[in-house]
The first five atom37 places (N, CA, C, CB, O) and aatype in JSON, in Angstrom:
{
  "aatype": [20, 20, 20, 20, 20, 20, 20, 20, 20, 20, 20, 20, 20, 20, 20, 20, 20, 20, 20, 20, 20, 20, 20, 20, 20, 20, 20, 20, 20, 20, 20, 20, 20, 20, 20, 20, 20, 20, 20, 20, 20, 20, 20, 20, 20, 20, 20, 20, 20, 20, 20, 20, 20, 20, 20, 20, 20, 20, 20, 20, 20, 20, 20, 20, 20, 20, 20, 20, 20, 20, 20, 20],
  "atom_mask": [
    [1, 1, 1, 1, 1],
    [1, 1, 1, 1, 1],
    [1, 1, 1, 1, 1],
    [1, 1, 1, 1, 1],
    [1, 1, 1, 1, 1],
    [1, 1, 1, 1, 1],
    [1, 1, 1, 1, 1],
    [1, 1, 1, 1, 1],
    [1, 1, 1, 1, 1],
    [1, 1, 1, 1, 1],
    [1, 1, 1, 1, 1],
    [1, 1, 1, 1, 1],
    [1, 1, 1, 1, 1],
    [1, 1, 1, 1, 1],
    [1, 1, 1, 1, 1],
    [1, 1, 1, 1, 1],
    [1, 1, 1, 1, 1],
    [1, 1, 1, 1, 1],
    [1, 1, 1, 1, 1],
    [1, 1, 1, 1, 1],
    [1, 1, 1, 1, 1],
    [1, 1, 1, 1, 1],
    [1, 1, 1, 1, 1],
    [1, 1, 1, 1, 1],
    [1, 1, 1, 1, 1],
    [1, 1, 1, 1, 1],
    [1, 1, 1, 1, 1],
    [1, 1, 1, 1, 1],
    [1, 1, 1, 1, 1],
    [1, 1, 1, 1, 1],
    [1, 1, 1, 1, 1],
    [1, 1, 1, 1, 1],
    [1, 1, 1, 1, 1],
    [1, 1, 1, 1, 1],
    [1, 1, 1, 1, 1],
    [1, 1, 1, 1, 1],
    [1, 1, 1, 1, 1],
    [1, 1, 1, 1, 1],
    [1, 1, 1, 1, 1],
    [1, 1, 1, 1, 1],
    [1, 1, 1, 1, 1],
    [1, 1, 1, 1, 1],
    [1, 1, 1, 1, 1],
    [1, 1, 1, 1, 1],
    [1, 1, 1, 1, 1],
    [1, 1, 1, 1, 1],
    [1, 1, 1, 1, 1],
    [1, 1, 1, 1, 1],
    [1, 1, 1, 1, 1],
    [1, 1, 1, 1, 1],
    [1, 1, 1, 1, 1],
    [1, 1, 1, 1, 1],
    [1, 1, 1, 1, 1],
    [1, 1, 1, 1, 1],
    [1, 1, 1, 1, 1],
    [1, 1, 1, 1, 1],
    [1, 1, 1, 1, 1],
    [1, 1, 1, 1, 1],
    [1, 1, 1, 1, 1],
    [1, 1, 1, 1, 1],
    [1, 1, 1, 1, 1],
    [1, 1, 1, 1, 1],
    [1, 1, 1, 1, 1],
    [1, 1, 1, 1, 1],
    [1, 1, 1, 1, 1],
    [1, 1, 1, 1, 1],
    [1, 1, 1, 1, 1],
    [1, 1, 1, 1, 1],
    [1, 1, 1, 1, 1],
    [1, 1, 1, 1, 1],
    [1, 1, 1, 1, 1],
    [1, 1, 1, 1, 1]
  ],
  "atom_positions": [
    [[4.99, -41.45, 7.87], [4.15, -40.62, 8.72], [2.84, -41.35, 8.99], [3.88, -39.24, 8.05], [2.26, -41.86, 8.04]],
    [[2.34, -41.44, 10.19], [1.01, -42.08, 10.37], [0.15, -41.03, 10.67], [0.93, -43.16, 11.44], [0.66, -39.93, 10.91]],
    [[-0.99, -41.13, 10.7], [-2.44, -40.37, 10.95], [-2.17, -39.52, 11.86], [-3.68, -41.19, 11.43], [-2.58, -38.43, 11.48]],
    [[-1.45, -39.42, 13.37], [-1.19, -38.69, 14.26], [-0.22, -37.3, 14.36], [-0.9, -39.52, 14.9], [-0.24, -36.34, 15.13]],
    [[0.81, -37.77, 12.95], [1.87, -36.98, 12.9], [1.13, -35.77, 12.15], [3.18, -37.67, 12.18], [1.24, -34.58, 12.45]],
    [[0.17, -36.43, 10.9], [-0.65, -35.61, 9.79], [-1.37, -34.8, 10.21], [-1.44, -36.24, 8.96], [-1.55, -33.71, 9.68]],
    [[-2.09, -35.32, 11.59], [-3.11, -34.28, 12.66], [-2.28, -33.2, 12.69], [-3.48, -34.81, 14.38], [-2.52, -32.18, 12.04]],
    [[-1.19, -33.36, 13.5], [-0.7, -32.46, 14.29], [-0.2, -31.34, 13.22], [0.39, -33.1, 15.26], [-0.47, -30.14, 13.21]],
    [[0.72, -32.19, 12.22], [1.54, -30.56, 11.13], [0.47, -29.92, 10.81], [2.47, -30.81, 9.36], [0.52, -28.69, 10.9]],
    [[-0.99, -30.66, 10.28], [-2.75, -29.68, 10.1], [-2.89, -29.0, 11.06], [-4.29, -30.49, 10.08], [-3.19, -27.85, 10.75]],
    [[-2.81, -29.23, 12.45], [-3.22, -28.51, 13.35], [-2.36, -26.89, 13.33], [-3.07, -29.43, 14.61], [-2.81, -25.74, 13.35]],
    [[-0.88, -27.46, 13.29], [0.14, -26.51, 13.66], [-0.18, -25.59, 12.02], [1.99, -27.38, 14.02], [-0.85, -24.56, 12.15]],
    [[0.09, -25.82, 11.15], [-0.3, -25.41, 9.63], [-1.28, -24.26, 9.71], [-1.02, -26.67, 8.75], [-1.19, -23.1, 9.33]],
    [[-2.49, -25.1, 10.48], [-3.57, -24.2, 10.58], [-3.24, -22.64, 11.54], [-4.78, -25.15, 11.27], [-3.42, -21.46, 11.23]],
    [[-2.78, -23.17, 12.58], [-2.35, -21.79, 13.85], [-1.88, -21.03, 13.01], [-1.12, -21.96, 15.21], [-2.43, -19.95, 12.79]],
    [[-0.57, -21.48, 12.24], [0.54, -20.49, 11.41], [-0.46, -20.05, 10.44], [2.06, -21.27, 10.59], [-0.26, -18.84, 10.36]],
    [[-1.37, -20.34, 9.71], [-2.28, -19.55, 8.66], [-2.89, -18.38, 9.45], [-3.56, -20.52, 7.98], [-2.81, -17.26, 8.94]],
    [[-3.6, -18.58, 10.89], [-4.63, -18.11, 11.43], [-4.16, -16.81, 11.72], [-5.15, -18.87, 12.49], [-4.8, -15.8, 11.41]],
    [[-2.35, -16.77, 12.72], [-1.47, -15.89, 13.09], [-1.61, -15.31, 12.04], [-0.22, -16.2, 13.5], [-2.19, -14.26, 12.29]],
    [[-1.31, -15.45, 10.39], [-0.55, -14.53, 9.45], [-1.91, -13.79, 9.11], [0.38, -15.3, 8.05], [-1.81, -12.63, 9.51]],
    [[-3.38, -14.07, 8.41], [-4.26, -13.68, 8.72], [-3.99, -13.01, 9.54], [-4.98, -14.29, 8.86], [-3.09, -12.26, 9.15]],
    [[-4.27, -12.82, 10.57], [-4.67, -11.56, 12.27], [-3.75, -10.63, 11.69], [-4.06, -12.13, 14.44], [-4.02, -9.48, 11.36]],
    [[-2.31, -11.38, 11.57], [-1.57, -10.07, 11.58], [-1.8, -9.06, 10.1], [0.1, -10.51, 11.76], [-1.75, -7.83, 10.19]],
    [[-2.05, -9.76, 8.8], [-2.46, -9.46, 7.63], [-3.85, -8.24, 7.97], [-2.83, -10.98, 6.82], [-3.73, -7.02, 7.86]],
    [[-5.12, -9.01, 8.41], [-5.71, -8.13, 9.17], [-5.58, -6.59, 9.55], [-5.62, -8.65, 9.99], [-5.9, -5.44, 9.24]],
    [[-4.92, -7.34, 10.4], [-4.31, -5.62, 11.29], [-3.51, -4.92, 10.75], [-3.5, -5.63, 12.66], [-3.2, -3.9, 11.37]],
    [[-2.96, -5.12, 9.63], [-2.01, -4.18, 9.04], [-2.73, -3.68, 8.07], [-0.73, -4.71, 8.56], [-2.32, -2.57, 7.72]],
    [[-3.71, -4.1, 7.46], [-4.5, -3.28, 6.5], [-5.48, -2.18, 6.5], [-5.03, -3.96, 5.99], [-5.95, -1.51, 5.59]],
    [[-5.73, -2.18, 8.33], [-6.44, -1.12, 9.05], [-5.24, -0.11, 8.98], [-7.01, -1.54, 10.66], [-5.75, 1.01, 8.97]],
    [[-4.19, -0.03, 8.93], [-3.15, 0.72, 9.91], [-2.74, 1.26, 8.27], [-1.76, -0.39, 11.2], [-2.46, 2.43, 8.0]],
    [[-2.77, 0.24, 7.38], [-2.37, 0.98, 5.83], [-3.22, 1.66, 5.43], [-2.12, 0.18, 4.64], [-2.93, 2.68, 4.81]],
    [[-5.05, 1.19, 5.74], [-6.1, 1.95, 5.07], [-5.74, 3.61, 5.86], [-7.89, 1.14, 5.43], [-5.45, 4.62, 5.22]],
    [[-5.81, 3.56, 6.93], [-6.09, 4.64, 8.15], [-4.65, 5.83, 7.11], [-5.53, 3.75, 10.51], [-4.96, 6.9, 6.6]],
    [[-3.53, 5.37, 7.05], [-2.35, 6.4, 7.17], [-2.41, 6.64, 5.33], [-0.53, 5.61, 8.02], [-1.88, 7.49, 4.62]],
    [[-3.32, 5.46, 5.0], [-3.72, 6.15, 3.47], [-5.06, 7.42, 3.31], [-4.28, 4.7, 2.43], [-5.09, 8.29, 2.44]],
    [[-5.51, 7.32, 3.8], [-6.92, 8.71, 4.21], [-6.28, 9.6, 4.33], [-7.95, 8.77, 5.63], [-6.24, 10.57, 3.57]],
    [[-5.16, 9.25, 6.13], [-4.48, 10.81, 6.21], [-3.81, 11.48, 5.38], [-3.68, 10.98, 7.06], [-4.05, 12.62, 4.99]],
    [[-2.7, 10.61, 4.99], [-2.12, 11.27, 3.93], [-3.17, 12.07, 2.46], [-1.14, 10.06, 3.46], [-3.03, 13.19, 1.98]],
    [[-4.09, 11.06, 2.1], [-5.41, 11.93, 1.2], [-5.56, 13.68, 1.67], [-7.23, 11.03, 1.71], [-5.19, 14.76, 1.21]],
    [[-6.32, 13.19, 2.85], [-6.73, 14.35, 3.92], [-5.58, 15.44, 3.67], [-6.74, 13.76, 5.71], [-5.94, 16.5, 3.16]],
    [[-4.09, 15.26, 3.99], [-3.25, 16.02, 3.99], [-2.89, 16.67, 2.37], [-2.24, 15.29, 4.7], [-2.59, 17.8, 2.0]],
    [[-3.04, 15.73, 1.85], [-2.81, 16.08, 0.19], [-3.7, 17.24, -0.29], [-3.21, 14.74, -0.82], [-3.37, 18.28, -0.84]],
    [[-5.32, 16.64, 0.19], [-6.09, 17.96, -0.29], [-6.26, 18.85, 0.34], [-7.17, 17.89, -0.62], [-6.93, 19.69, -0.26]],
    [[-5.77, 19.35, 2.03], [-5.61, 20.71, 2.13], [-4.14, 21.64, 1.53], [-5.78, 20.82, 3.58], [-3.86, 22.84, 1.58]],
    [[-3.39, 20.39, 0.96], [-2.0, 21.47, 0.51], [-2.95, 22.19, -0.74], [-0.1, 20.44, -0.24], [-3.29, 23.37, -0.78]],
    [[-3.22, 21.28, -1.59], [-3.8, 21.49, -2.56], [-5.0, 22.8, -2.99], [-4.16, 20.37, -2.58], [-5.14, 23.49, -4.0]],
    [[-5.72, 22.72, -1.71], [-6.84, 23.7, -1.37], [-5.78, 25.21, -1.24], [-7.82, 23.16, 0.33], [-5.9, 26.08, -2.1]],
    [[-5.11, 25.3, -0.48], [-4.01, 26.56, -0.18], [-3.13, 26.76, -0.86], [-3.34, 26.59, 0.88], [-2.51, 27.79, -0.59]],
    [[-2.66, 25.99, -1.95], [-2.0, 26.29, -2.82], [-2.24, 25.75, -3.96], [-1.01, 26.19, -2.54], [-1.44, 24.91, -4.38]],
    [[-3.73, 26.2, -4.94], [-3.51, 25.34, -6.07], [-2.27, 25.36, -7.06], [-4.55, 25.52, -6.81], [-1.61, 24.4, -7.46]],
    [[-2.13, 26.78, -7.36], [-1.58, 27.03, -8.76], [-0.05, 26.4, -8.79], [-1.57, 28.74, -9.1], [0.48, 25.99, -9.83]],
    [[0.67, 26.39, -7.23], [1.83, 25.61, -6.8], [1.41, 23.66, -6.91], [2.18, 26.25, -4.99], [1.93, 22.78, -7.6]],
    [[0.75, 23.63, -6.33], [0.04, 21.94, -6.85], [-0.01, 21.61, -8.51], [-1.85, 21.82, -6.34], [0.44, 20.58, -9.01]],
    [[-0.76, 22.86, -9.33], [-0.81, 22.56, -10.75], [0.49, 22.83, -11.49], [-1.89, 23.34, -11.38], [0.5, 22.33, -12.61]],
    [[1.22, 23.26, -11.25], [2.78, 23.91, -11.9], [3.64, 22.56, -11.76], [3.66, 25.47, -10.8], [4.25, 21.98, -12.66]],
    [[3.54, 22.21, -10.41], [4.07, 21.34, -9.97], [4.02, 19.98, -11.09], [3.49, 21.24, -8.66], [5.0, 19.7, -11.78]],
    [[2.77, 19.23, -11.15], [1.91, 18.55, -12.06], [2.34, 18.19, -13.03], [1.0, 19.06, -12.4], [2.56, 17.08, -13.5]],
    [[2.56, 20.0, -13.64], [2.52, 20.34, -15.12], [4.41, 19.58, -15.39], [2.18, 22.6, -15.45], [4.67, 18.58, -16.05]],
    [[5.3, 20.35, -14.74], [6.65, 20.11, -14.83], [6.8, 18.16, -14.76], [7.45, 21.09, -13.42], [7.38, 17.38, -15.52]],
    [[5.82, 17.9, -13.23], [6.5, 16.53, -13.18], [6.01, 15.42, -14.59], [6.0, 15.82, -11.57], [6.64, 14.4, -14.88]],
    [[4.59, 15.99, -15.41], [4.2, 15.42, -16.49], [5.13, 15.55, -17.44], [3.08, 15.84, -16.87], [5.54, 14.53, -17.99]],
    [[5.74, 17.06, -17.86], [6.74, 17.44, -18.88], [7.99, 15.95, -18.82], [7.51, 19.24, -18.33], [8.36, 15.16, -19.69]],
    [[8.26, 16.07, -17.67], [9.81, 15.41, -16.98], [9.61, 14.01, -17.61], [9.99, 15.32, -14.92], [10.39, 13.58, -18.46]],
    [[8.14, 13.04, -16.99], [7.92, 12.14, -17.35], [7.47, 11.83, -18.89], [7.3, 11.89, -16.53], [7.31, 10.62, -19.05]],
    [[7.27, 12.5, -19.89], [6.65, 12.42, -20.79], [7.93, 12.06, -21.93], [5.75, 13.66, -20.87], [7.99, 11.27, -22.87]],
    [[9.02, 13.2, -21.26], [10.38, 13.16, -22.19], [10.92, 12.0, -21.79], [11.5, 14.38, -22.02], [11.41, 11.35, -22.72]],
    [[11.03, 11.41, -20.5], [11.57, 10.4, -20.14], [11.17, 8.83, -20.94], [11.28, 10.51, -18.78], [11.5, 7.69, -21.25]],
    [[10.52, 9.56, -20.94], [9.12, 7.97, -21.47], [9.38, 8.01, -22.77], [6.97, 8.19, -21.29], [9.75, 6.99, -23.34]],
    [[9.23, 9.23, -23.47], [9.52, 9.28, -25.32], [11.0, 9.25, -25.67], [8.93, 10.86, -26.14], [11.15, 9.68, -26.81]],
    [[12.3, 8.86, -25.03], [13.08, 8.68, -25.04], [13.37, 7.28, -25.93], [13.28, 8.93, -23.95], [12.62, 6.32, -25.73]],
    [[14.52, 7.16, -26.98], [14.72, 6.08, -27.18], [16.43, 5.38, -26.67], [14.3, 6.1, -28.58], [17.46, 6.05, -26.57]],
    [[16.36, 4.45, -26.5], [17.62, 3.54, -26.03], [18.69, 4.52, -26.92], [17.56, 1.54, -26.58], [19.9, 4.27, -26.93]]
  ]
}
């Protein structure tokens, strides 16, 4: 490979970093954004129905707790 070939794969190297960046970028707006809503949505179920939110909680902790203290 001489000096010219080395330019060019740097050059091209670089574009392909720059593309994945932008697109990396832009997808983390679009993950932050539909992570809020979903928040947003979580705490009005929550607001209108606590005691169904806390029951809920309570069972899926029970479920996981036995699961977890389980041995092989």
């Amino acid at each position: 490979m001489d000096e010219v070939d080395v330019a060019e794969s740097l050059k091209t190297l670089s574009a392909r970093i720059d593309e994945l960046s932008d697109a990396l970028l832009g997808k983390q707006g679009s993950i932050s954004k539909a992570f809020i809503e979903g928040k947003t949505r979580a705490e009005e179920s929550i607001k209108e129905k606590p005691f169904t939110c806390l029951s809920g909680a309570f069972i899926g902790g029970l479920i996981l707790g036995y699961l977890v203290s389980r041995k092989s």
